[in-house]
C-alpha positions in Angstrom: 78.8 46.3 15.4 77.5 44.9 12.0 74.0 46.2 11.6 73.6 43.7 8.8 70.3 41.6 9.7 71.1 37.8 10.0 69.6 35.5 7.2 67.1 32.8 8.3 68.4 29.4 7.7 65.6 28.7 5.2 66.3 31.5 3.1 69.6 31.1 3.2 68.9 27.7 1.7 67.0 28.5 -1.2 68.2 30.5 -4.0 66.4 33.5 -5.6 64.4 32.0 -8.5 63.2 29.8 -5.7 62.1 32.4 -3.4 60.3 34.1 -5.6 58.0 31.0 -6.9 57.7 30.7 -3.5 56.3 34.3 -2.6 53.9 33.9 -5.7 52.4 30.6 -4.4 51.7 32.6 -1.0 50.6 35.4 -3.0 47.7 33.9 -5.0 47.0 31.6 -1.7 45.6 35.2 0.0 43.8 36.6 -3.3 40.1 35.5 -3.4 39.9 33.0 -6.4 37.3 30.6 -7.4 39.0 28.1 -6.3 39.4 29.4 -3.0 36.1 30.7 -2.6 33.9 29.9 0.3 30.9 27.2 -1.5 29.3 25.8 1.6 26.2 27.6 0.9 26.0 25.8 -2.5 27.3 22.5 -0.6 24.2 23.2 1.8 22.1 24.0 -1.0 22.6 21.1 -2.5 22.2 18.5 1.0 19.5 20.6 2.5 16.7 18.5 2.1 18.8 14.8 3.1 19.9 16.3 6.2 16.2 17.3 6.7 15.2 14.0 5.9 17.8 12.5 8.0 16.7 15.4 11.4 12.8 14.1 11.0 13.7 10.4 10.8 16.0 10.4 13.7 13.3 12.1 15.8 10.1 10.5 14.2 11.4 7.0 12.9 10.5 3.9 15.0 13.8 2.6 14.7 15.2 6.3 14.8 17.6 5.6 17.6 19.5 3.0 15.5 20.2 6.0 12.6 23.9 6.5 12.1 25.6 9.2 10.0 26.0 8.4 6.4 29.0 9.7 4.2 29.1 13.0 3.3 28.3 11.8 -0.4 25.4 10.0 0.4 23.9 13.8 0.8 23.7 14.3 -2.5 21.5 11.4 -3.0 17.9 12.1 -4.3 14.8 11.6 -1.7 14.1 8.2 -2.5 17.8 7.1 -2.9 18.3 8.5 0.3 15.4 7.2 2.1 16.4 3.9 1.3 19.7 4.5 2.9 18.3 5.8 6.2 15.5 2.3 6.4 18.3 0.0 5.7 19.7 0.8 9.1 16.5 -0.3 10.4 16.8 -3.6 12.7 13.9 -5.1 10.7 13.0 -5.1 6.6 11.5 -1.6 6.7 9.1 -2.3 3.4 6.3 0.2 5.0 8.5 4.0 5.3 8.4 5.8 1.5 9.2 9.1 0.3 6.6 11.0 -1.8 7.7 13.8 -4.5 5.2 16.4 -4.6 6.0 17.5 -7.7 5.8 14.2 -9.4 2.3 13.8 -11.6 1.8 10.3 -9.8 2.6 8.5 -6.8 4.7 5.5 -7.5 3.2 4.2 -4.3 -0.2 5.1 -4.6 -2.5 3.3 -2.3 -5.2 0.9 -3.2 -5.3 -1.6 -6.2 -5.0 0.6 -8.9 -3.3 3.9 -9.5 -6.1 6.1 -9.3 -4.5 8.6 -11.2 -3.2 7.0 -14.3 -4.3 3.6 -15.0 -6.8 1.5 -17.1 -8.9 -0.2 -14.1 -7.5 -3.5 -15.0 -5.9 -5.9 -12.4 -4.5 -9.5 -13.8 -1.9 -12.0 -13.5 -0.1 -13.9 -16.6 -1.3 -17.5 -16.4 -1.0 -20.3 -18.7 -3.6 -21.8 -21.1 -5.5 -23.3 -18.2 -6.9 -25.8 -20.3 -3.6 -27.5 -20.8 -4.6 -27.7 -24.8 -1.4 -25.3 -24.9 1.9 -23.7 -23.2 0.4 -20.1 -24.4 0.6 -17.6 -22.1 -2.9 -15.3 -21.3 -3.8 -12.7 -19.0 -6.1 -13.6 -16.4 -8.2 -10.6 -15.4 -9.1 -10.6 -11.8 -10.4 -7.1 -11.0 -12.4 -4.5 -13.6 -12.7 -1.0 -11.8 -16.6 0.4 -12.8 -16.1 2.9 -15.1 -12.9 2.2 -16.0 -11.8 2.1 -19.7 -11.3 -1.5 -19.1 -15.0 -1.6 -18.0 -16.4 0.6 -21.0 -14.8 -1.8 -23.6 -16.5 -4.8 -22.2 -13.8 -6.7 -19.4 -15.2 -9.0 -17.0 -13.5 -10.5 -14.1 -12.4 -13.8 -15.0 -11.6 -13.2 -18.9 -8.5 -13.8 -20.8 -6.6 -11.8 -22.8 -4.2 -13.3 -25.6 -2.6 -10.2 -27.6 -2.2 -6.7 -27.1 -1.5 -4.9 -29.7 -1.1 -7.8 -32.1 1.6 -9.3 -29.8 1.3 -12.5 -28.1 0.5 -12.3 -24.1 3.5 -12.9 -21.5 4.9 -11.0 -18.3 6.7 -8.3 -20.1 4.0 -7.7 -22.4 1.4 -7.4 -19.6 3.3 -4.5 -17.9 2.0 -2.2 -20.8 -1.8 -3.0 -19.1 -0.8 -0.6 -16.1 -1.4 2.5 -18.2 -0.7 4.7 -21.6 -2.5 4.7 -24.6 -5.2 3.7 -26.7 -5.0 -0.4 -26.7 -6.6 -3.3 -28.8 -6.9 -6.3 -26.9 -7.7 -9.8 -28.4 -10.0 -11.3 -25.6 -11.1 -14.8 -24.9 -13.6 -16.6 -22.6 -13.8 -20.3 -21.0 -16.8 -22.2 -21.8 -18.3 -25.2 -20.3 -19.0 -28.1 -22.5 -21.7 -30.2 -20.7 -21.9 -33.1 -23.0 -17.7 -33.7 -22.8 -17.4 -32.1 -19.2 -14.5 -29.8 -20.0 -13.6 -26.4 -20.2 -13.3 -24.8 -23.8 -12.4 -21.7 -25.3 -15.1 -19.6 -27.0 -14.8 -17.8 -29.8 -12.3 -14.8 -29.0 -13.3 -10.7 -29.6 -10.9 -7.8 -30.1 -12.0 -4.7 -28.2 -10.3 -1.3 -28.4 -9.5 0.2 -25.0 -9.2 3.5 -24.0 -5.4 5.2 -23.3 -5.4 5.2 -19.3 -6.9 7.7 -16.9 -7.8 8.6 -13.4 -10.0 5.8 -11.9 -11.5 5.8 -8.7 -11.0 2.4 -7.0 -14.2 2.6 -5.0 -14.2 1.9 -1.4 -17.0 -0.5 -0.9 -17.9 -1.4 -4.4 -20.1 -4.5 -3.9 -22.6 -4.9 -0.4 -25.7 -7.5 -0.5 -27.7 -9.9 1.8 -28.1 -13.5 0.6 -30.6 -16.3 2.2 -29.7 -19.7 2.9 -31.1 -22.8 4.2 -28.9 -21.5 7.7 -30.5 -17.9 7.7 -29.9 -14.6 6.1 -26.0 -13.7 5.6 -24.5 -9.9 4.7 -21.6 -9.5 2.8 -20.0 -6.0 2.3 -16.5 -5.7 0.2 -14.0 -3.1 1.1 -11.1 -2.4 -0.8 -9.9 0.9 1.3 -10.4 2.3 4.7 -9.5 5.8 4.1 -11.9 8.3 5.6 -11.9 11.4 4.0 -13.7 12.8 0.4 -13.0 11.1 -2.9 -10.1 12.0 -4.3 -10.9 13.9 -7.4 -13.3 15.6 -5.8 -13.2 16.9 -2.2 -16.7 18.2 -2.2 -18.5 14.5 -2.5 -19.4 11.4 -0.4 -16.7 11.1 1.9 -15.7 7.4 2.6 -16.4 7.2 5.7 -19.9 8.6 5.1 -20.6 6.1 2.5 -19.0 3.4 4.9 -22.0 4.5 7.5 -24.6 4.4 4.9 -24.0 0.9 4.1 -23.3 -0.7 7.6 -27.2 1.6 8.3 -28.8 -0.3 6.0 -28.2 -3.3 7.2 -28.5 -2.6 11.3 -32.2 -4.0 11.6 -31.2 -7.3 10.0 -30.2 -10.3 11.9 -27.5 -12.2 10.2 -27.2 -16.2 11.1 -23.1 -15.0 9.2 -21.5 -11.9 8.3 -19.0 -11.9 5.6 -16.6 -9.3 5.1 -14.5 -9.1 1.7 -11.1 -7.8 2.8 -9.1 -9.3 -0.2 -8.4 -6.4 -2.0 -7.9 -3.6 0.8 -4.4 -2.5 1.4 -4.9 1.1 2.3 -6.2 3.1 5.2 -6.6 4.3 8.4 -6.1 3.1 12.6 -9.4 5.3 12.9 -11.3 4.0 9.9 -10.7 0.4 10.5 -11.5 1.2 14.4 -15.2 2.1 13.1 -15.5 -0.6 11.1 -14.8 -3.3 13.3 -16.9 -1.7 15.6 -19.5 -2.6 13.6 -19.6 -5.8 14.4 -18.5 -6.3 18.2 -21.8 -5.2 20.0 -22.9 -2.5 22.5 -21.2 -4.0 25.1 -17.7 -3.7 23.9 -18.5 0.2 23.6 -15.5 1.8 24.9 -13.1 -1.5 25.1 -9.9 -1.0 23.7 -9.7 -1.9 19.9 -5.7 -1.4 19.5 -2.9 0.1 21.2 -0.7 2.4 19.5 3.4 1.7 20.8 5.6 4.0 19.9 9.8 3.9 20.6 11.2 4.6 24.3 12.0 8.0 23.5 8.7 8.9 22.2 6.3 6.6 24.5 4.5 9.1 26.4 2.4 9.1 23.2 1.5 5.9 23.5 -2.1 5.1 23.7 -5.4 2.8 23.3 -7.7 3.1 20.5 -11.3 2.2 22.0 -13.8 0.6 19.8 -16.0 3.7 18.1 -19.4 3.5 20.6 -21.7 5.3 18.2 -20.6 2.2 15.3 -20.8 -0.5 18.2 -24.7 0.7 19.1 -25.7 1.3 15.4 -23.8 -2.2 14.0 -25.0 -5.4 12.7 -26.2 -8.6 14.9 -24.4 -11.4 13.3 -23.3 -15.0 15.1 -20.2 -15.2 12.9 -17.9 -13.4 11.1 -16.4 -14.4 8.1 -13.0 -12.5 7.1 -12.1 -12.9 3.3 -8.0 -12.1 2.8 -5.6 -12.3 0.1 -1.9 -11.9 0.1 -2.7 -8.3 -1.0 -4.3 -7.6 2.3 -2.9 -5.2 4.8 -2.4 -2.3 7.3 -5.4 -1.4 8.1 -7.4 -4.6 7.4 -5.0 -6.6 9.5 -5.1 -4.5 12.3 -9.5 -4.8 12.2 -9.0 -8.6 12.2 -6.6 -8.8 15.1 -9.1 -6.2 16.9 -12.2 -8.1 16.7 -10.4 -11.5 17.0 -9.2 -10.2 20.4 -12.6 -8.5 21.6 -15.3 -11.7 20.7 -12.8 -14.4 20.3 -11.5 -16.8 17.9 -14.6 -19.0 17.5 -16.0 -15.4 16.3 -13.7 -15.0 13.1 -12.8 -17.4 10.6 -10.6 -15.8 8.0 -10.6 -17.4 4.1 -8.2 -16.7 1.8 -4.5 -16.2 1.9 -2.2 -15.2 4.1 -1.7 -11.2 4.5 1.4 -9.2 4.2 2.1 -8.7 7.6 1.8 -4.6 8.0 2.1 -4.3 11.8 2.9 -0.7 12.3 1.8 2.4 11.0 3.0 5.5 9.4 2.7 9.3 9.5 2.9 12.6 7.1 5.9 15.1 7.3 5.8 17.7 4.5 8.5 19.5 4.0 8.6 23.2 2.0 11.2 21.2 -0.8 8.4 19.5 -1.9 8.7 16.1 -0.4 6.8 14.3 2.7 8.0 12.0 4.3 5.9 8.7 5.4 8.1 7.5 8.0 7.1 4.1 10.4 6.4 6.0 13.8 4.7 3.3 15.7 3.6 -0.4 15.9 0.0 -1.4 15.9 -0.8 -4.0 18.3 -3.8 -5.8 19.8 -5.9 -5.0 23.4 -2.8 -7.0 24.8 0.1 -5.2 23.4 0.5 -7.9 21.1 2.1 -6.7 17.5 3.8 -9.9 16.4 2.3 -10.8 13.2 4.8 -9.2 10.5 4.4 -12.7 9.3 1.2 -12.2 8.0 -2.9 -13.3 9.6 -2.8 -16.8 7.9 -6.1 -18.2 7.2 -8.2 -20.9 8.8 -9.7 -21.8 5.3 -6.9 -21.1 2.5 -8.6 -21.2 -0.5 -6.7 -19.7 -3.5 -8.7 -17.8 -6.2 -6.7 -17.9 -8.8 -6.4 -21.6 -9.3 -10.2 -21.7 -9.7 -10.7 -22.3 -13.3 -13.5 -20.4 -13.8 -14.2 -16.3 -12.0 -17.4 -15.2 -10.6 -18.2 -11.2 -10.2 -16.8 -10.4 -6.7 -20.4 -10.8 -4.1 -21.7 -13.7 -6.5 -23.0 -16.4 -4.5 -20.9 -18.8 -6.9 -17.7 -17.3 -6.6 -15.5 -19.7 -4.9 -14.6 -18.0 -2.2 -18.4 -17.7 -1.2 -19.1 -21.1 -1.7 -16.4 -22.1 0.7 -17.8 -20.2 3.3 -20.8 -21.4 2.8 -20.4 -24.8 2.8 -18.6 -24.0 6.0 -21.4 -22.5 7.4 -23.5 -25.1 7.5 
């Protein structure tokens, strides 16, 4: 008997050299290496937070249902990046869901007109000579915060700025007005000519302005009563409906406080028109724009449902009304008309007031002048997470007492008057200012 073992036919087909590459190859295969070493706790590491992202949008987004898997290299994309991916599923232009890094010194999205953190207090638009003299370009200022730098060196609604820094005004140049540093403005000023009936320009002044800081974009900057031949008429401007305390300082008037204050001392007065400056207001809360608007509804709509929150299928045993606020309704304002002052800059919160009223006293109630709004018909909620980034996901749409939220169009106005093709700006609550006028001469 041959007690020789039998060659396998594979080894039999290589020859030595061969099988001892071979061997080696296995060899290193079994030692650990760095290149065979286990990284998924780096890979993990490094995709935490998307997939984090990616778990609280699926379960808090409006549209979460829709949410596919990504690739696994979209992971590695950074917060914002990645935020855009997951909204671009969305089965509508998601322009309302952002990201915030808290880490970051700003907010690239920070509410209201002006970045209250960083910023001059300036708001304009790049127009051309307006006299038609010229094809020079000037920036039209429409908005001076109080106490802004652009305040303490002398802007005005309504002037023009030609240079900055020695350079000639134009849409790149006017970027640099946002914020940064110390800036010396060349500033100009229409003038009426009475005996030739035309516009001129003044005599121009350079002004130093200070580099950019925080500036608080006050909530309710102008409120005032006028008389007219028609009776008594209250105006109150609101440029945020956030709630809680100034920014800066979480120890002081609270907005909603101050928002009380003003509507109080007004209550006893009876108002032949109400108007209610809404141009500039972009920012705030289902709540704080409940209270307002219940300002101006009556006693008897106490407890009548202002809005209805909808959420997705999944999530609609959250669904519920928002009733008009009864201690606002009993302490509000007796007005016969209500005049609603909008922009293109108007939205969220200020669109969802005008639908509630409009829906509680009726169309014949509310005449909106202005521009068209931006169409924000749903809102959004908070999700912090502990890698420094919250989420502002859409969770729900924001409909009238009928369960009516289609209107991502925009509230279009019944009087469009646009402000800036009026040659010449009034302070914002002057009884000049265009917009003004054309509610009065509506009025009566």
């Amino acid at each position: 008997m041959n007690s020789k073992k039998s060659k396998s036919p594979f080894w039999g087909g290589i020859g030595k050299v061969a099988q001892f590459l071979l061997l080696a190859i296995v060899a290193l295969a079994v030692v650990p290496t760095g290149c065979g070493e286990d990284r998924t706790h780096e890979y993990e590491e490094r995709t935490g937070l998307d997939h984090w992202m990616m778990d609280v949008m699926r379960e808090e987004y409006l549209w979460g249902d829709v949410l596919k898997d990504l690739t696994w290299k979209d992971y590695f994309a950074k917060p914002d990046e990645f935020m855009a991916k997951i909204t671009a599923q969305a089965p509508v232009d998601d322009e309302w869901s952002w990201c915030a890094i808290d880490t970051l010194p700003k907010d690239s999205r920070q509410r209201g007109l002006f970045n209250h953190l960083d910023s001059y207090g300036l708001d304009l638009v790049v127009m051309t000579d307006p006299t038609g003299e010229t094809s020079r370009q000037y920036g039209r200022v429409m908005t001076v915060a109080e106490g802004s730098p652009a305040a303490r060196c002398g802007l005005k609604r309504g002037d023009f700025i030609s240079t900055l820094d020695g350079t000639k005004m134009n849409a790149a140049v006017a970027k640099d007005l946002v914020s940064g540093k110390q800036r010396r403005l060349t500033v100009e000023r229409l003038t009426w000519n009475a005996e030739s009936e035309v516009l001129e320009w003044g005599a121009s002044e350079t002004v130093e302005m200070d580099a950019s800081e925080y500036v608080e974009d006050k909530a309710f900057p102008v409120c005032k009563t006028f008389t007219r031949d028609a009776g008594k008429v209250g105006y109150l401007m609101c440029n945020r409906l956030t709630e809680g305390a100034v920014e800066r300082d979480a120890s002081g008037t609270e907005y909603r406080d101050d928002l009380t204050a003003k509507m109080a001392s007004m209550a006893g007065t009876e108002f032949a028109a109400f108007v209610l400056d809404l141009r500039l207001c972009n920012d705030g809360t289902l709540d704080m724009a409940c209270r307002l608007a219940s300002y101006f509804v009556g006693s008897d709509k106490s407890g009548e449902t202002f809005a209805k929150v909808i959420y997705s299928e999944r999530k609609k045993a959250l669904n519920h009304d928002v009733p008009f606020n009864a201690d606002a309704a009993e302490n509000g304002v007796k007005t016969h008309h209500l005049y609603v002052i909008t922009s293109s800059y108007t939205q969220g919160a200020a669109e969802w007031l005008i639908r509630g009223i409009r829906k509680a006293m009726g169309d014949d109630f509310v005449t909106v002048v202005g521009l068209g709004t931006n169409g924000q018909n749903v809102m959004t909620a908070a999700y912090p997470s502990e890698r420094l980034v919250t989420l502002h996901p859409v969770v729900a749409y924001v409909a009238d007492a009928d369960g009516d939220y289609d209107y991502a169009d925009g509230i279009m106005p019944d009087v469009e008057v646009d402000e800036k093709s009026v040659l010449y700006l009034f302070p914002y609550g002057d009884e000049q200012e265009a917009l003004l006028q054309s509610i009065f001469t509506h009025e009566e």
